[in-house]
C-alpha positions as CSV (number, residue, x, y, z in Angstrom):
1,X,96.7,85.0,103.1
2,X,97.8,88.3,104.8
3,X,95.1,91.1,105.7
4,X,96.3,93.3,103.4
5,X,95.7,93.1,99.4
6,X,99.0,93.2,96.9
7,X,100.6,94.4,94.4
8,X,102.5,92.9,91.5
9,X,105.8,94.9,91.1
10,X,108.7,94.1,88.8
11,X,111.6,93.2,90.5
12,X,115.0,93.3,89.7
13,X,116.1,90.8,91.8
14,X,113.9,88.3,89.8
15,X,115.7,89.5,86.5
16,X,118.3,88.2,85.2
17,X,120.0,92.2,85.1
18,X,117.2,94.0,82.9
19,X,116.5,90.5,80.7
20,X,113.6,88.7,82.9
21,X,109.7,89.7,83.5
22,X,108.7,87.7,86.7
23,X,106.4,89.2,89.2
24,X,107.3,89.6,93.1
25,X,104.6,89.2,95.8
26,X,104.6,92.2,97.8
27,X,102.3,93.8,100.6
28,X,100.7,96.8,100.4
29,X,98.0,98.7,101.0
30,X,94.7,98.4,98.3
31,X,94.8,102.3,97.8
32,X,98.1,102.2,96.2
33,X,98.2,98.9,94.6
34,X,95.5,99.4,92.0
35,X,96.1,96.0,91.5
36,X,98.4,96.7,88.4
37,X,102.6,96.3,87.5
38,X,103.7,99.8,88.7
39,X,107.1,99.7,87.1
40,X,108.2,103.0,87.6
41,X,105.4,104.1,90.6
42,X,102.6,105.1,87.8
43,X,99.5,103.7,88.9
44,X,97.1,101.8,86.9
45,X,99.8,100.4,84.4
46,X,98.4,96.8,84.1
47,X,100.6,94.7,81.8
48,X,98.4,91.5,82.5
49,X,99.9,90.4,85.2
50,X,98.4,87.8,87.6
51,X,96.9,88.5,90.8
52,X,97.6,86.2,93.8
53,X,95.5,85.5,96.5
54,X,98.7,85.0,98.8
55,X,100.9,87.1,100.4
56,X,104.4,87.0,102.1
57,X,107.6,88.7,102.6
58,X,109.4,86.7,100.2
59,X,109.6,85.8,96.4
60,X,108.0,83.0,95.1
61,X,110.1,80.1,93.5
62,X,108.5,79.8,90.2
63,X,109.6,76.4,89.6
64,X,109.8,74.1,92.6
65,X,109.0,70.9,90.8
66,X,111.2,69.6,88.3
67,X,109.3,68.0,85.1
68,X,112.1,65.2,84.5
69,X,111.0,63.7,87.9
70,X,106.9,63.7,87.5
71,X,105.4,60.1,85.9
72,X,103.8,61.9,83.1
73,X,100.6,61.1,81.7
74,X,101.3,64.1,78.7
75,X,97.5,65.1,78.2
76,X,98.2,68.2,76.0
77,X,100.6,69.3,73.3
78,X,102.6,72.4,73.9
79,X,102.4,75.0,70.4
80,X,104.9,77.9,71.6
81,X,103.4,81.3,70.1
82,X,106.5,82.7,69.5
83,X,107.8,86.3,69.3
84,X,107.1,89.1,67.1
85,X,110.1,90.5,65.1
86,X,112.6,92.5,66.7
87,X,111.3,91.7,70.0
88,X,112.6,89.2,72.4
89,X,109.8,87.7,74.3
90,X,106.4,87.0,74.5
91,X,103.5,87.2,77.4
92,X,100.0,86.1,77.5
93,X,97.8,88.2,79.8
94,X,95.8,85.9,82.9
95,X,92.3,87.5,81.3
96,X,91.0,85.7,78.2
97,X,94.0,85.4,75.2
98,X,92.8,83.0,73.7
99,X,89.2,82.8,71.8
100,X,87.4,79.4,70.6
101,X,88.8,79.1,67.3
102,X,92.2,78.9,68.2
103,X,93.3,82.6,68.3
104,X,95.6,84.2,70.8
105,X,96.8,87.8,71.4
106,X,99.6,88.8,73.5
107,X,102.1,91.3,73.5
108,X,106.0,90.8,72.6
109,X,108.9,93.4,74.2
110,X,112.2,94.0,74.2
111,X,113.7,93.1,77.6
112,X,116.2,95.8,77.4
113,X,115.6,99.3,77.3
114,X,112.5,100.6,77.8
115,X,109.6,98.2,78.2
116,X,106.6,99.7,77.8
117,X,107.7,101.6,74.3
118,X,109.3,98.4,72.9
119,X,105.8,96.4,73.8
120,X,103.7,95.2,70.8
121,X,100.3,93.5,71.0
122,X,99.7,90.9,68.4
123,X,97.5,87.9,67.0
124,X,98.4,84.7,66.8
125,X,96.7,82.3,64.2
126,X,97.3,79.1,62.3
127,X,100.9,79.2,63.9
128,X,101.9,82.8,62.7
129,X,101.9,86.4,64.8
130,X,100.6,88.9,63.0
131,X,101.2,93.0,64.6
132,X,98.9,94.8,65.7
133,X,98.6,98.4,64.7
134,X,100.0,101.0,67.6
135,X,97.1,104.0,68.4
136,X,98.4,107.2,67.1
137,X,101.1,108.7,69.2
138,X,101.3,105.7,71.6
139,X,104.1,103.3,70.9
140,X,103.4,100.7,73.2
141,X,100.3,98.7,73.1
142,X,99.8,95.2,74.9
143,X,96.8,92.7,74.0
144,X,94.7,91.1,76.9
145,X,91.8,89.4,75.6
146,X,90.5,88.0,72.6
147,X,86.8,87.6,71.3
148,X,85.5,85.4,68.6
149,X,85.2,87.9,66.5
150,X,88.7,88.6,66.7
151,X,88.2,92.1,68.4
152,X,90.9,92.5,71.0
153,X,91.3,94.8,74.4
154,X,94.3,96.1,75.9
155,X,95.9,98.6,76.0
156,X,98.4,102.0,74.5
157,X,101.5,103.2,76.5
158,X,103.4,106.3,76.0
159,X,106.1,107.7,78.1
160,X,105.1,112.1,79.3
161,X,106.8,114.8,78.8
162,X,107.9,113.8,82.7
163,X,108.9,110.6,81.7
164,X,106.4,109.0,83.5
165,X,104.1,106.1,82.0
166,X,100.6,106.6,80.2
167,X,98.4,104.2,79.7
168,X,95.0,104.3,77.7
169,X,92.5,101.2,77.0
170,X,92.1,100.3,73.5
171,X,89.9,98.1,71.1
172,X,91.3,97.0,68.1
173,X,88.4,96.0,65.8
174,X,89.5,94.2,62.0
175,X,93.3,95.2,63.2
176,X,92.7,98.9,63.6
177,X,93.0,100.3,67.2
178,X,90.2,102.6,68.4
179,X,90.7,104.6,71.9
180,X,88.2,104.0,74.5
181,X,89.1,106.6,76.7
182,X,89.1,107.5,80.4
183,X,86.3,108.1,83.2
184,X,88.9,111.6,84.0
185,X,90.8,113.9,81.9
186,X,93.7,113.5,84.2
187,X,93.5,109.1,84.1
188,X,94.6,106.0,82.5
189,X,92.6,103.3,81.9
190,X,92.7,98.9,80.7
191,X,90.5,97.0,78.8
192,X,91.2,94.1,80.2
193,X,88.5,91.6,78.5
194,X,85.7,92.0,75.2
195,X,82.3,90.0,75.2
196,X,81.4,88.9,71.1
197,X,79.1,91.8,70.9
198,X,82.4,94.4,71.4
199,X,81.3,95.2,74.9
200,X,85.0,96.1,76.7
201,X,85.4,96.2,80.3
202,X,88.0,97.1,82.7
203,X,89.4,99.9,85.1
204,X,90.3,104.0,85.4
205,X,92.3,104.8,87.7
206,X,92.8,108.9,88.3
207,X,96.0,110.4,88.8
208,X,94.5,113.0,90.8
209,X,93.4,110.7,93.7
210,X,94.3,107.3,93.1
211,X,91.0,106.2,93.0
212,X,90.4,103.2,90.9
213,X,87.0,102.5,89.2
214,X,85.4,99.6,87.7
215,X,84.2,100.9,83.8
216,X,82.4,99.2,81.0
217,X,82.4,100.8,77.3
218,X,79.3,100.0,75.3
219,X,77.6,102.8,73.2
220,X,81.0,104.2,72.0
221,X,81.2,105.9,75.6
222,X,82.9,104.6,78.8
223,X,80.3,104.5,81.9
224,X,81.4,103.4,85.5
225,X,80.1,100.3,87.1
226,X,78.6,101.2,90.4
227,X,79.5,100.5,93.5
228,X,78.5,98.6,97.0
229,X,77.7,100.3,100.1
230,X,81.2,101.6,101.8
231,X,83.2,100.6,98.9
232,X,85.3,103.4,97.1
233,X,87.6,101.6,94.9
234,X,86.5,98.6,92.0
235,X,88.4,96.6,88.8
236,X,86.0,95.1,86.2
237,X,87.7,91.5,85.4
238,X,85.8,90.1,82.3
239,X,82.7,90.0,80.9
240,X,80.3,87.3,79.2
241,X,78.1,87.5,76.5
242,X,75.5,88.3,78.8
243,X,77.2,91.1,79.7
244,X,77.6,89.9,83.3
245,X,80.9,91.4,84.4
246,X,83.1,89.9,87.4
247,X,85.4,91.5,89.2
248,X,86.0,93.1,92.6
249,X,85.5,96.0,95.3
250,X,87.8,97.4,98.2
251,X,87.7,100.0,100.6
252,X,91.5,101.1,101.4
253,X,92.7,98.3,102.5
254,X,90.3,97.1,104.5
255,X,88.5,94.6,102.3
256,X,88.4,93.3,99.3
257,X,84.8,91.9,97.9
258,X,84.7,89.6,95.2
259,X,81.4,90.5,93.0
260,X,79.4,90.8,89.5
261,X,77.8,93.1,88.2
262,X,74.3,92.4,85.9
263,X,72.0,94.8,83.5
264,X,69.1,95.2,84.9
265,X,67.4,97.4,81.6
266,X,68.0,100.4,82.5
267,X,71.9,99.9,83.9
268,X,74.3,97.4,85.7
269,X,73.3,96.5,89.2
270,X,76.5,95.3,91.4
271,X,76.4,92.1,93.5
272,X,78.5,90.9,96.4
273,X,79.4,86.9,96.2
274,X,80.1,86.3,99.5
275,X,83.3,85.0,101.3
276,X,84.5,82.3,103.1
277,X,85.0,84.0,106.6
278,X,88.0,86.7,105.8
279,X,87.8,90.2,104.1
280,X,89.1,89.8,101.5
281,X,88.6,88.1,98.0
282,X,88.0,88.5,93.7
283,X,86.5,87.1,91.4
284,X,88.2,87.2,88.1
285,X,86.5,84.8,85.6
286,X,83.1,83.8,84.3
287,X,81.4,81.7,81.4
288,X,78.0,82.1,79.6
289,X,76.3,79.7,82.2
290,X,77.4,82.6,84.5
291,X,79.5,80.6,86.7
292,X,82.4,82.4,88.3
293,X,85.8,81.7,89.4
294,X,88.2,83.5,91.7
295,X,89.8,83.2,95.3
296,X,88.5,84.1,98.9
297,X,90.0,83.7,102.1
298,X,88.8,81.9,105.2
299,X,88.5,83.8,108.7
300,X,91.6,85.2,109.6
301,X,92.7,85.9,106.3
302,X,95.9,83.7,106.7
303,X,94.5,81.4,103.7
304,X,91.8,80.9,101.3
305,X,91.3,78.4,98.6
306,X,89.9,79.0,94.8
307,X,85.8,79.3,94.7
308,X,83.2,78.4,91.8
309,X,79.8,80.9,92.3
310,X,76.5,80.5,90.5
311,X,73.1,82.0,91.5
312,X,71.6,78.3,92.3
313,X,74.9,77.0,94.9
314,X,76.4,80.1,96.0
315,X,80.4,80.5,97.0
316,X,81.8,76.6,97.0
317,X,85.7,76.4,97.4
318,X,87.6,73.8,95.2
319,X,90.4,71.6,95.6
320,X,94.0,72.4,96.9
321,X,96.5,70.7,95.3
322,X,98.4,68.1,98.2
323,X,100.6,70.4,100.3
324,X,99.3,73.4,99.2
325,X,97.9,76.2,101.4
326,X,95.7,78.6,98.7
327,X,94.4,78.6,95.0
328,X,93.0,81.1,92.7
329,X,90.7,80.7,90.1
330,X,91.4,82.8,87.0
331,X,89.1,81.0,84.2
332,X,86.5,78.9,83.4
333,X,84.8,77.8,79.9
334,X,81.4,76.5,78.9
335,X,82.1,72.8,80.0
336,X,83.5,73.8,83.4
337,X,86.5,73.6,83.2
338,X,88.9,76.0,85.5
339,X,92.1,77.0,85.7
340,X,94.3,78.7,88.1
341,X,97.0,78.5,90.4
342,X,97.8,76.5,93.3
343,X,100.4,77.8,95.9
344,X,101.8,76.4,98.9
345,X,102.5,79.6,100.9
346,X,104.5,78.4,104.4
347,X,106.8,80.9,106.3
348,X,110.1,80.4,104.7
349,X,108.9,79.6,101.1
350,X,106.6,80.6,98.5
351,X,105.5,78.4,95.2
352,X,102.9,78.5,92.4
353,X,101.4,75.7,90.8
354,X,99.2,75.6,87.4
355,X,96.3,73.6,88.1
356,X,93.2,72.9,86.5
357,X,90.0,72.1,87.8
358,X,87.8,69.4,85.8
359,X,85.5,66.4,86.9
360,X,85.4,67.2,90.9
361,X,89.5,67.1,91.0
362,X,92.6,69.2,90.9
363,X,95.2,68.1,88.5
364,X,99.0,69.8,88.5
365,X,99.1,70.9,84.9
366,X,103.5,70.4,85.0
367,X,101.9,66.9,85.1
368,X,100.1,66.7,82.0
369,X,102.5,67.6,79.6
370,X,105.4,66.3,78.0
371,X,109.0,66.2,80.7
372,X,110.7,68.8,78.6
373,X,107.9,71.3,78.5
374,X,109.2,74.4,80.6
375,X,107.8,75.1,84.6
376,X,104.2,76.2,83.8
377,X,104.0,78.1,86.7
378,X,105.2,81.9,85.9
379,X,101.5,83.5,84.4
380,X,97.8,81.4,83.8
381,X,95.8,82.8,81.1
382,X,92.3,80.9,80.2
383,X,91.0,78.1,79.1
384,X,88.7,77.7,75.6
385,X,85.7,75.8,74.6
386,X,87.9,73.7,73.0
387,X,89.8,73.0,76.2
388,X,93.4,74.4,75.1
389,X,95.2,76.6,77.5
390,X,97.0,79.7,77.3
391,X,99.8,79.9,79.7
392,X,103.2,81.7,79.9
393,X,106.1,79.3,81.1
394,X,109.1,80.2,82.3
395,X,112.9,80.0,80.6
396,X,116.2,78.9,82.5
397,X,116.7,83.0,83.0
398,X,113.0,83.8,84.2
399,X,112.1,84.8,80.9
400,X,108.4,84.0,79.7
401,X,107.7,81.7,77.1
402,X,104.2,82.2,75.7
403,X,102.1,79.0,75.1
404,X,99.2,77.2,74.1
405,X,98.4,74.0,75.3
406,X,96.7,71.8,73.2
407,X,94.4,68.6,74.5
408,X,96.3,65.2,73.0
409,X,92.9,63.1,73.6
């Protein structure tokens, strides 16, 4: 892992012309990556993509491993979530879309044209999407995470007067979308994960300064998490029903400092985890038992494996899959259960493995399913209570495919 943090940029040489979503890996400083898909140079449009805790030059190859050749041991069923009307794919955020009775949200999109208008979040339930009504006078919306009371964060998208991309962080609640609004008049903002109790978190970024905050909304207001010592910059990953919130801190691009933040009564009180040697690192998921999950490098910051954090243990790193030079931990449920990403990062080549994490081992997830299930290795969501997966795989073309994966026994 490079010293320098990334962004995720949309790259037309990873489309097939205007028809693909896949991500390129690309270096850059923290200060203008706000760690969001800036498809047009906006910054702080987040369209759920995932974060990796690698860097290089090149593009990843998305699908290294094909499935006809792997002895399969098919542990899961894979129930595609299909596409909304008039749209012609589907993606699954890497935050929390799906809850633990069986619900998803997403968004679906046109892959020609314009994007961000043609994007609709929706809900997915008993095998049928069901829309989700745009805010007023924003006619893009995308769904990130799903709660079990079926209240979902995300957020609107409008084009300005300049053309440019808006973006503003909404919770639909029964259907209805409600606005949660910015730190700054002059900002856009994410809700990029709810708790059962309606509490959103996220980030505001400012177009003013670039500066991107961590923000929580409780209390029908937005408030802004605080921040360590030295650090200017945060992004508030996801939140339990504890309403411990996980996410990260950065100076520039000097650092990046994987940390929670807890209430301590009379606010939230931010902690740093710790890292394995290097400067930089996030954490991006936690359960109810307040374990977390994210990636941190080792000194040097040339690599750095996935980590599990609690109070009692500290930062522990997990398994690498064989070969492979870095992980990241993106979710973890109730039982322990992670998942992630593996990647083999070497100088001439780049690829991303799903993985999950269960029992002390690291399983390939391309292993577990059936030999004509599509490369599983494009976008990880989570994982429920009831240990299904959400995951976006990847079409002949690039395209996503939006799935659930289903436990078989």
């Amino acid at each position: 892992m490079k010293t320098r943090k990334f962004t995720l940029l949309i790259g037309k040489s990873l489309f097939a012309a205007l028809a693909v979503m896949l991500f390129v890996v690309t270096a850059a400083p923290a200060n203008a990556q706000q760690n969001s898909i800036q498809r047009d140079g906006s910054p702080g449009v987040w369209m759920g993509g995932i974060r990796p805790s690698v860097a290089t030059q090149k593009s990843p190859a998305m699908a290294t491993r094909n499935p006809q050749t792997i002895n399969h041991d098919a542990r899961y069923k894979v129930v595609p979530i299909g596409v909304l009307p008039g749209k012609t794919n589907s993606f699954l955020a890497d935050t929390r879309p799906v809850n633990n009775i069986e619900h998803v949200t997403g968004y679906s999109y046109v892959s020609t044209g314009d994007f961000f208008l043609s994007s609709q979040a929706f809900v997915w339930q008993n095998g049928k999407l069901k829309a989700l009504a745009p805010l007023s006078g924003w006619p893009g919306s995308d769904g990130f995470a799903i709660n079990d009371r079926d209240q979902v964060a995300g957020a609107a998208l409008r084009r300005d007067e300049n053309g440019h991309v808006r973006q503003v962080a909404v919770l639909w609640d029964h259907g209805q979308p409600v606005n949660l609004g910015t730190l700054e008049p002059n900002s856009q903002s994410a809700a990029l994960d709810v708790n059962v109790f309606g509490i959103a978190v996220g980030e505001s970024v400012s177009l003013d300064t670039f500066v991107q905050l961590p923000v929580v909304w409780y209390g029908g207001a937005i408030h802004q998490l605080p921040l360590l010592p030295g650090e200017t910059n945060g992004f508030a990953e996801e939140i339990n029903a504890l309403g411990v919130i996980v996410g990260w801190q950065y100076l520039d691009d000097l650092n990046a400092l994987p940390c929670l933040w807890y209430w301590n009564s009379t606010g939230y009180t931010a902690v740093n985890l710790g890292s394995f040697g290097g400067n930089y690192g996030q954490a991006l998921g936690i359960n109810n038992f307040g374990q977390t999950v994210g990636w941190s490098n080792y000194a040097g910051d040339e690599h750095g494996p996935a980590f599990i954090w609690d109070f009692l243990h500290g930062l522990q790193p997990l398994s690498l899959l064989p070969g492979d030079t870095d992980a990241n931990g993106q979710n973890i449920n109730e039982l322990g259960q992670i998942v992630g990403v593996s990647v083999r990062a070497l100088p001439d080549s780049f690829t991303v493995h799903a993985a999950i994490w269960q029992n002390g081992t690291v399983t390939d997830l391309q292993t577990l399913v059936s030999p004509d299930t599509p490369p599983l290795t494009y976008q990880m969501g989570n994982i429920n209570n009831l240990g299904e997966i959400a995951v976006d795989a990847s079409d002949p073309d690039g395209n996503p495919i939006a799935l659930l994966l289903v436990p078989t026994h």
